[in-house]
N, C-alpha and C positions, 0 to 999 in steps of 0.2 A: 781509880780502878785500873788493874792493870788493861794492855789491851787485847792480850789473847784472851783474859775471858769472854770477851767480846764474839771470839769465837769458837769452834770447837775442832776438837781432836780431829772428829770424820776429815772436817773440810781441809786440816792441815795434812791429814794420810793421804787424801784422793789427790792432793795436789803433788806433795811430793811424788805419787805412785805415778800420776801422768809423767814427771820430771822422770822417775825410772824407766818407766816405757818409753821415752824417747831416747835416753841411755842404750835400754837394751837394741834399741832397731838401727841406733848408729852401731853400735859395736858390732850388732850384725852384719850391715854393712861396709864395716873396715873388713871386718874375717873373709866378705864373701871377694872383697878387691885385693886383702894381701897375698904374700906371697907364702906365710907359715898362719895355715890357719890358729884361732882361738881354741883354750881349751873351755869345753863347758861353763868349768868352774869360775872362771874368769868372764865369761862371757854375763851370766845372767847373774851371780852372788857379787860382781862390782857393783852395778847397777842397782841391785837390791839394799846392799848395802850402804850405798851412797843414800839412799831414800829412806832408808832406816835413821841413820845417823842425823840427816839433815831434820826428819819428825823429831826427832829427841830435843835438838837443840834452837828448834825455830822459836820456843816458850822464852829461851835466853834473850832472843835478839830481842823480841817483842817487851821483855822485862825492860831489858836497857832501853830502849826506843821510849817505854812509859817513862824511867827512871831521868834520862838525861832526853827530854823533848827537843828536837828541832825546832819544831814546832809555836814553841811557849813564848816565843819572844829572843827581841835581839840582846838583851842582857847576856843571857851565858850563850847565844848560838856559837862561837870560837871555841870555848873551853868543850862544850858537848861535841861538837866536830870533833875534835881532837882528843876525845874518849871513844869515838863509834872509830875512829880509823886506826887507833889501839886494837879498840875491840875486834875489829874486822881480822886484822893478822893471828891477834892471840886467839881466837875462833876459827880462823881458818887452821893455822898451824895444829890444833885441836884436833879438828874434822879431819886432817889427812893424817893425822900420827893415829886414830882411832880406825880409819880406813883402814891403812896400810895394817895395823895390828889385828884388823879382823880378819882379812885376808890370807894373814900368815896363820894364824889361830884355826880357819877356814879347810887350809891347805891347798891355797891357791897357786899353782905353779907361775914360779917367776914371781913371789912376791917377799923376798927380804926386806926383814928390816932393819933403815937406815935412815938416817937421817937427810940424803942426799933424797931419797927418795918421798920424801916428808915433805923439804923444800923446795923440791923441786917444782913444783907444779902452782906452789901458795898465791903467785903474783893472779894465776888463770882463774884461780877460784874466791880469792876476796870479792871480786863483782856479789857473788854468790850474796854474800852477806850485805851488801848494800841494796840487791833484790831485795832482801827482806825485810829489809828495812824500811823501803819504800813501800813496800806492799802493807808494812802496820802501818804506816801514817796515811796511805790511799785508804785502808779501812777505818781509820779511828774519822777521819774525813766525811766519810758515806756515814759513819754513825751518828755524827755530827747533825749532819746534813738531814737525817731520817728524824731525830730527835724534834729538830727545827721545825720539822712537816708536823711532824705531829702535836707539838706545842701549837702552832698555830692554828689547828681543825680545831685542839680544843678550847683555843682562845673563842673563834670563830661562834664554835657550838653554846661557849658562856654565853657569846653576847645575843647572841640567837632565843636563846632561853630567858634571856633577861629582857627582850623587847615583848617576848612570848609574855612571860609573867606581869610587866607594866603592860600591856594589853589587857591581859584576863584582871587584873584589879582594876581597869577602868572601866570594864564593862559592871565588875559585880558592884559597887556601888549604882551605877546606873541602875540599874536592877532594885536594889532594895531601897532606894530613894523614890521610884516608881512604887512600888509594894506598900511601902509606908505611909503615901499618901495616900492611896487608895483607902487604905487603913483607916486612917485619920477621918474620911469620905467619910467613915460604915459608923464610928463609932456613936455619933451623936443620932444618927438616923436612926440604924439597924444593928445594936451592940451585939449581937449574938452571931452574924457574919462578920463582924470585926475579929471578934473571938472566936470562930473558927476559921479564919483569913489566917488569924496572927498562929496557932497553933499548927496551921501548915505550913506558914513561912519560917516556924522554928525546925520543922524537921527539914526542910529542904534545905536551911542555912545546914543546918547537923554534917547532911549530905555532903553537901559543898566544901566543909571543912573537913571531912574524912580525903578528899581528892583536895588537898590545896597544891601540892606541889605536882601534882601531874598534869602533862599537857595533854593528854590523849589519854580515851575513855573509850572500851569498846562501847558501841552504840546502844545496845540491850540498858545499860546505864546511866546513857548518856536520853532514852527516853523514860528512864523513871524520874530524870529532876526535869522533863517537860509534862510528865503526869502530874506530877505534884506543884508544876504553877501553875498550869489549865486548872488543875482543882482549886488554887485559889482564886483563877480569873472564876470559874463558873459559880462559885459563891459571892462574888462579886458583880456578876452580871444575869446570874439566877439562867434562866431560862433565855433568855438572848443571845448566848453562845454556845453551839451544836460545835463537838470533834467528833473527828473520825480517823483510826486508820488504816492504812494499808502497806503492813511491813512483811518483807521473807523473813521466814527465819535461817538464810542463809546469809541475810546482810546484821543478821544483830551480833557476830565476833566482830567485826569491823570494827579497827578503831579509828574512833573519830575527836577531832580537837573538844579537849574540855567546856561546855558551854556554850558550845556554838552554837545549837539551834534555840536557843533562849531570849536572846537577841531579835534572833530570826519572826522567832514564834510570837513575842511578844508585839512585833511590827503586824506582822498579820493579822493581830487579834485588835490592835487599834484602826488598821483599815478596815478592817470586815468589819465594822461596829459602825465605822464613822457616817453611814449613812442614818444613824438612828435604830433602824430594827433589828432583828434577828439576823445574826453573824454563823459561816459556817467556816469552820479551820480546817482541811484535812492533810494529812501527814502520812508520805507516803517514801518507803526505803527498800531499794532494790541490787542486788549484784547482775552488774552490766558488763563482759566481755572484762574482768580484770578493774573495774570498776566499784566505788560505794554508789551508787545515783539517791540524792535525796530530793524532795520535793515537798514544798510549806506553802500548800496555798488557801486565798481567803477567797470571800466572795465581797470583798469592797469593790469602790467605781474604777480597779486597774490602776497598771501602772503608768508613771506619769516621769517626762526626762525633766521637769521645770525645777529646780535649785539642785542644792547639793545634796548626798546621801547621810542620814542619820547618822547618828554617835555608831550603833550598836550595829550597822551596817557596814559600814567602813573599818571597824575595827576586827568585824568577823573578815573581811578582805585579805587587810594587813597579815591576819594569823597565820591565814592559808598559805599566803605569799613565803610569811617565814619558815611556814613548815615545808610547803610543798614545792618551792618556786614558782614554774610557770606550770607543771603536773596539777593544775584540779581548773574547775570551771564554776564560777558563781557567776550567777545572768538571773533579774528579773523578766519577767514575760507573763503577756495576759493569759489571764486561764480559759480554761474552755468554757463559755456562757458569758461570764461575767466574774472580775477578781485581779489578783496576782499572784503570779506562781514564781518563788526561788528556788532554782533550779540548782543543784549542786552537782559536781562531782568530783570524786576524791579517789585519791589509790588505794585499792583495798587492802589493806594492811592488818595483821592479827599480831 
């Protein structure tokens, strides 16, 4: 690709127009120190003109600059030198025979044409051309440079996503490895809570594979596939397992990582059970100051620091970490009476 399309017309006008403006305020200030002032004509259509001429032909340099690269390696760097310092004169000699003829064409006093007048000046204006030169390979550089950044955020963002998704498939087997033996529990007891165990774990799988590629679920969502496995735990444990919630419904656009309270919730429902009796789960979602605040507490014997944290705890960790960095808060903590409460919170995001 060539490298002025890299840019555009504006930015090539405005620049030349600044190079005019500085043109016209020196020439102002030669007229205002000579001795035979400037006429008009001369004063502001040199200037103008120089800025026109040079817009026109900046698209040349920058062709030849893509065509013959400095750049590209020491192979041809001699031979392309020594095409850009061709080019440089036969483009200067160019710009001042086109000057000079605008000029006269203009009817700018004191401006025949000659060819003394052509050459005169070629040696002071070639730099000209090797600004521009430099100026396309300073930008083809930055674009370089910008490409680079941005390759790497979205390298960055793969891998981000792909520790995300090996995450979320190591919880959902968890998940339905638990479910299934539960299953397996119901069948030979109680086949008709088997059979409606299994008829809810087919729609929540349903659920689950409509959202397989996404990592973030607004929460409204993300508490229907916690409905539908409290409905399979409470056929499961009949009357022994009381939910409750308490959600805004300022916090259900919230999006929150796919699956995360499942994990959660399922922890809960094994502690609040584990004393034997009647277990109570409640589940509570609030917007807090710019904030998601969630909260999944039970009423089991509290929380405990003795070994390490579950599969389905550590990995709801991980997620956060990779979504959010160090922005959200997971912290267990005893609940008020008796229990444990995970405490979450997240940036509220829609």
């Amino acid at each position: 690709m060539s490298l002025f399309h890299r840019i555009t017309w504006l930015r090539v006008a405005l620049a030349w127009g600044v190079f005019t403006l500085l043109m016209i305020v020196l020439a102002y200030g030669q007229a205002l120190t000579g001795v035979t002032p400037l006429h008009w004509r001369t004063l502001l259509l040199g200037p103008l003109i120089y800025g026109l001429i040079g817009t026109l032909l900046t698209p040349v340099v920058f062709r030849l600059a893509t065509r013959f690269n400095l750049t590209a390696g020491r192979a041809h760097w001699l031979p392309y030198l020594l095409v850009h310092a061709g080019a440089s004169v036969g483009l200067t000699i160019l710009y001042r025979g086109l000057y000079v003829g605008a000029l006269y064409v203009c009817g700018v006093p004191g401006a025949p044409v000659s060819w003394s007048l052509i050459l005169g000046s070629v040696n002071a204006w070639i730099p000209i051309y090797w600004m521009v030169l430099f100026v396309a390979y300073a930008l083809d550089y930055h674009d370089k440079w910008q490409r680079r950044n941005l390759d790497a955020v979205r390298l960055e963002m793969q891998l981000v996503q792909a520790q995300l998704l090996a995450l979320k498939q190591q919880l959902n087997p968890h998940f339905l490895f638990n479910t299934l033996n539960a299953i397996a529990t119901l069948i030979g007891d109680e086949p008709q809570k088997a059979q409606r165990m299994t008829a809810k774990l087919g729609e929540f799988l349903r659920m689950v594979l409509d959202h397989t590629e996404a990592q973030q679920v607004p929460l409204a969502h993300e508490l229907r596939f916690i409905e539908l496995y409290l409905d399979m735990e409470q056929v499961r444990f009949s009357d022994r397992l009381a939910v409750s919630y308490q959600v805004s419904e300022a916090a259900l656009s919230a999006l929150v990582p796919h699956l995360l309270l499942q994990p959660l919730v399922e922890n809960a429902v094994r502690h609040g059970l584990s004393a034997g009796g009647p277990g109570q789960l409640h589940i509570q979602a609030d917007r807090h100051d710019g904030q998601l605040v969630l909260e999944v507490r039970d009423s089991g014997p509290g929380p405990t620091s003795a070994g390490p944290r579950g599969v389905g705890l550590t990995n709801s960790e991980q997620r956060l970490r990779a979504l959010y960095g160090d922005h959200y808060v997971l912290a267990l903590r005893p609940a008020p009476g008796q229990g444990t409460t995970v405490h979450l919170e997240l940036p509220f995001l829609t």
